[in-house]
N, C-alpha and C positions, 0 to 999 in steps of 0.2 A: 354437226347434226347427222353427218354419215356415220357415225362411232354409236351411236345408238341401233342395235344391231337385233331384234329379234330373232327367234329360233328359227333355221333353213324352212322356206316355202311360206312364210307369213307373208303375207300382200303388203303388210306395212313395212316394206324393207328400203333399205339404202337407194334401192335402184329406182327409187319415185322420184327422189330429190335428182338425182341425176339425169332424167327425162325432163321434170323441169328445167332445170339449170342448163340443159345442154340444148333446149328447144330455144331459151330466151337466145344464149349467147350466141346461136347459127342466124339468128333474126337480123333483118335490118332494123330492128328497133333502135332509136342513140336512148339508152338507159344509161343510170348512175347507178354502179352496185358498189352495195355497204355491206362490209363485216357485220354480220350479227353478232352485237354485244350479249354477255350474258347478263341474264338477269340484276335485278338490283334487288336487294331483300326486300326492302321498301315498296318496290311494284308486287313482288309477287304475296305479300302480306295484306294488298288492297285486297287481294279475294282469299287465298287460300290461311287458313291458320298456322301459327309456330309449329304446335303439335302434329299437324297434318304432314307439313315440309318438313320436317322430322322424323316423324314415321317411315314417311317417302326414301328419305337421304338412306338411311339404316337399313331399310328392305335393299336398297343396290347391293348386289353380289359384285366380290371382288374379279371372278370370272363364270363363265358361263352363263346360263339364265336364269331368271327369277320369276313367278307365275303370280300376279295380281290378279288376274281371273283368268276367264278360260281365251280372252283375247290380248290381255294388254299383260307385257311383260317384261322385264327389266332386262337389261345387260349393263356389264359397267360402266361403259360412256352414258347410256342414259338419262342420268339427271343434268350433265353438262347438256345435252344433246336439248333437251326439252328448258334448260333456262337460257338458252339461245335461242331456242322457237318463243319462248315467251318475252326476253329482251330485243328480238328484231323488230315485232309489234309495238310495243312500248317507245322502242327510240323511232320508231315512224312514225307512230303517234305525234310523237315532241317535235319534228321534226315541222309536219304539218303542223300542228301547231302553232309554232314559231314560222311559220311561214318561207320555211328553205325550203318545201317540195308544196304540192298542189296533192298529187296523190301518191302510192304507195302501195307496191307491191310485197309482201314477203314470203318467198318460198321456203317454209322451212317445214319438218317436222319434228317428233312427234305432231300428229293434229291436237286440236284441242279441247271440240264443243260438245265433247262427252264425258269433260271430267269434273263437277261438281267441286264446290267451296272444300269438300272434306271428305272426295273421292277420287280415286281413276275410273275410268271405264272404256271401254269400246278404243284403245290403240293411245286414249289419251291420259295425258298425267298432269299438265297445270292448264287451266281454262286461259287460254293465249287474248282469244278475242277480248273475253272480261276483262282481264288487266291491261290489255289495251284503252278499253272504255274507261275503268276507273283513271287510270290516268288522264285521260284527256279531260275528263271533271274535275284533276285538280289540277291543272296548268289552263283552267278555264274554259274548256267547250261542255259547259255542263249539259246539254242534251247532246243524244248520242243514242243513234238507232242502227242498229247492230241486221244487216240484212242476210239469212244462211240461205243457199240454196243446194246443200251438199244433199244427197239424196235421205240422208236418213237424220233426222231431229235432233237437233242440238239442243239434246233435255239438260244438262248442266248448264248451259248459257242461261237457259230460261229460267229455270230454278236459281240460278245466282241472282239475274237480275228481276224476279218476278215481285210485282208490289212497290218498282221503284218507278214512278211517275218522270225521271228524268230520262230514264233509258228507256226506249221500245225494243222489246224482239220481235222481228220479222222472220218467217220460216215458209219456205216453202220444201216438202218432203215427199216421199210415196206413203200414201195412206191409201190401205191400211197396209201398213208393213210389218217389220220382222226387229229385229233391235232399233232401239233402245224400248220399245213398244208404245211410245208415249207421242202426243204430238196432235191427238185426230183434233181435226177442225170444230167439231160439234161439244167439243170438253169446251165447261165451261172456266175460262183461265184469265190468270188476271188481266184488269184493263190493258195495261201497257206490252201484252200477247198478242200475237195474231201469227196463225196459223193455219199454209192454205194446205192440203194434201192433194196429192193427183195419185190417181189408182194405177194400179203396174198398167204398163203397155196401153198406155193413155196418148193418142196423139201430141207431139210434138207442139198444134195447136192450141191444146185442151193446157197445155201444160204453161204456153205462155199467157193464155187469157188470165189463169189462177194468178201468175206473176205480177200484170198489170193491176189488178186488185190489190196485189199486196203491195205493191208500191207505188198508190193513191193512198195508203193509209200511213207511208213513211214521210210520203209529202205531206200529207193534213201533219203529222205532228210536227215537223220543221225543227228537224235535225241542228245542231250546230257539226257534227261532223257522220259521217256513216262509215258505219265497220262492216268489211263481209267477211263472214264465213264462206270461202269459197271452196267448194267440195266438189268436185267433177265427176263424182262415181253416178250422177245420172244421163252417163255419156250413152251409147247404146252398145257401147261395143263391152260394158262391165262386165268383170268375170265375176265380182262377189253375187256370190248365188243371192242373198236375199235386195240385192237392187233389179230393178226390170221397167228401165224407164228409155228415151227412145229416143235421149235428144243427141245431138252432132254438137263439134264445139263450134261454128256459128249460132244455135243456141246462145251459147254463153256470152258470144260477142251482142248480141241482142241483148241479154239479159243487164249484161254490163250498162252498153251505152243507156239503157234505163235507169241506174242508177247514176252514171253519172250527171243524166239530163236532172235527174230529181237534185242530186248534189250541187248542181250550179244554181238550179232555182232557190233551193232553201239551205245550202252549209257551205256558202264562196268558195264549194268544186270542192271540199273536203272526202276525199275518201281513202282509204287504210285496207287494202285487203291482204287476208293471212291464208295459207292453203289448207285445206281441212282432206278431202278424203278425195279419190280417185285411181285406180288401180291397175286397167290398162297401160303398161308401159306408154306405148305410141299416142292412143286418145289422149293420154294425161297431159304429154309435153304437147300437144296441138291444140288440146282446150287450155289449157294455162297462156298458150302464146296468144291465142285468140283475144282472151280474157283481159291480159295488159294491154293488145294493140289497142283494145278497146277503152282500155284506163286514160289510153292515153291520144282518146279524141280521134282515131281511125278508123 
């Protein structure tokens, strides 16, 4: 996933993965780390179409860059890069599952929850979280509530899964914001939506009360497992101009033990999480570390 390389000064670059990766392994954490398998066709066909992965494949340049829009861009490694992001979700999924882990970390990128059944957008090329969930519907966890709290709307996650009574999306974002522009709380969006917004430069507070709201209504639906979208770009120290939120990564370890409390009560501790956005080198790797110590009951 480091060989997917966007153009010099992209925020999406190599050196996120390596803040994570290098944050875990300084840790006294005892983790199990797994090769991130690539993809299986069959996982990524539960969401995205032939034609789509197709189009995808064919747009890779042999070298240099490629421009999918004005954020998300190809290089060569690319598509191996992002069917490892979407195959390490998948085999944790299974994993969990089958009951060889309890929960699940995966650092990878490309992120995911910006890129729609038969789009990219916003850094992302296959919707990682979604084919995490579909899979776990078919080796049996057929609900599955999917919680994001990356600073900006995972409009592709909801759009994949909207109108599906087995999946819930949960979102919590800054509203009103800046991309993906979708998201406010007051839209009225299908049942199985819920989306809280906190306004830029919103107490730290104000931010976790919205939180505990949204995860009362992940508990009332009673999960068989919980996927996060975990995005840390609403660290305070983000440089992407259109994030402006105010949390520290004990935030996150809060936000965590919240779901994992909801996960013991209603998915026997099931939880799957995949990295989504974050951009501060240093915040990144201190809230990700935060965020597993927390996965894992600390």
């Amino acid at each position: 996933m480091l060989a997917h390389t966007p153009p010099d000064r992209h925020v999406e670059s190599p050196a996120r993965l390596r803040s994570v990766v290098g944050a875990l392994e300084d840790s006294d954490l005892d983790l199990e780390r797994l090769e991130a398998p690539l993809a299986e066709a069959a996982d990524l066909t539960l969401v995205h179409s032939d034609r789509y992965l197709a189009a995808l494949a064919a747009a890779a340049p042999e070298r240099g860059y490629r421009p999918l829009d004005p954020d998300t861009w190809l290089s060569p490694g690319s598509i191996r890069a992002a069917s490892r992001a979407a195959g390490a979700v998948a085999a944790a999924v299974r994993r969990v599952a089958a009951g060889e882990a309890q929960r699940a970390f995966c650092a990878v990128r490309p992120p995911g929850h910006h890129a729609g059944a038969e789009s990219p957008m916003g850094f992302c090329l296959y919707s990682n979280v979604a084919i995490g969930a579909r899979v776990a519907q078919s080796v049996g966890l057929k609900r599955v509530a999917v919680v994001d709290f990356d600073v900006h709307h995972g409009n592709g996650t909801q759009n994949i899964f909207a109108h599906d009574p087995e999946c819930l999306f949960a979102s919590i974002h800054q509203w009103p914001g800046w991309p993906p522009g979708s998201g406010d709380p007051a839209e009225r969006a299908a049942p199985n939506v819920v989306n809280a917004g906190v306004p830029p430069r919103a107490p730290r507070e104000q931010w976790r009360r919205s939180f505990e709201r949204l995860m009362e209504r992940v508990e009332a639906f009673g999960p068989d497992l919980i996927l996060v979208s975990a995005g840390f770009d609403a660290h305070a120290g983000e440089p992407v101009a259109d994030a402006d939120q105010e949390l520290e990564a004990e935030d996150f370890a809060w936000a965590t033990r919240a779901i994992v409390s909801a996960a013991n009560g209603r998915a026997s501790g099931r939880v799957v999480s995949s990295l989504e956005g974050g951009y501060d080198l240093q915040a990144l790797g201190r809230s990700a570390l935060a965020h597993v110590r927390a996965l894992q009951g600390a």
